[in-house]
Residue, then its C-alpha position, 0 to 999 in steps of 0.5 A: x016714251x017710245x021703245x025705239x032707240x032712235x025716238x029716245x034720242x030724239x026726245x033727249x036731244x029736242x027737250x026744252x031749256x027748263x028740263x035740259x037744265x034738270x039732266x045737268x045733275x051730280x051726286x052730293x057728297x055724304x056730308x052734303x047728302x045729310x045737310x040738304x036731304x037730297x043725293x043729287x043735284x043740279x050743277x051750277x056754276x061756282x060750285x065746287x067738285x071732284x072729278x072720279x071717273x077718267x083722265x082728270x080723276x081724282x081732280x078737284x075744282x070750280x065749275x066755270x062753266x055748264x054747258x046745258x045742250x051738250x050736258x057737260x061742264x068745266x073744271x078750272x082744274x081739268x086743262x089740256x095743252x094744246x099744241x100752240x102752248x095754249x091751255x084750253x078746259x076739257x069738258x066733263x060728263x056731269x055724271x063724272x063728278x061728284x059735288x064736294x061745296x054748292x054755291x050757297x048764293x042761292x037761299x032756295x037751293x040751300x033750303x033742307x028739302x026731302x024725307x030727313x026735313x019732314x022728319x024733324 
């Protein structure tokens, strides 16, 4: 990786789909960090989160959307009013959240990985 800011940049905004996925990621709750083995996630959809930094702090909700290029998602609960009275979700840092429940649809996802599993 380059020193110079601007080829930083560049390499983050010219990533390809299966590593921009990767930077989509938020911290796990403790609960959740003792059952999987890990501290952070991927973010998916369904899954279930809490919003601690901004506006919409202290919010929890379903993830209904995750947008992979511009690295934010959508909160069911994190809504503004627009002018027309029309309600539209505001995007959301993934980094700004905190992941309370996954969608467990997923038997890979689930499966205990890391450190603790190799232990027991």
């Amino acid at each position: 990786m380059s020193k110079k800011p601007s080829k930083a940049r560049k390499a983050l905004y010219e990533l390809p789909k299966h590593k921009k996925a990767k930077e989509v990621a938020a911290h796990l709750n403790e609960k959740l960090q003792k059952e999987l083995g890990k501290r952070s996630i991927t973010i998916r959809k369904n899954d279930v989160v809490k919003i601690v930094r901004g506006s919409f702090a202290g919010k929890e909700g379903k993830i209904t959307s995750v947008d992979r290029s511009a690295n934010k998602i959508y909160v069911e609960k994190a809504v503004r009013k627009k002018s027309n009275g029309e309600e539209r979700q505001v995007p959301i840092d993934a980094s700004k959240v905190i992941v309370l429940d996954i969608d467990r649809t997923d038997r890979k996802r689930v499966a205990k990985k890391g450190k603790e599993s190799e232990k027991k």
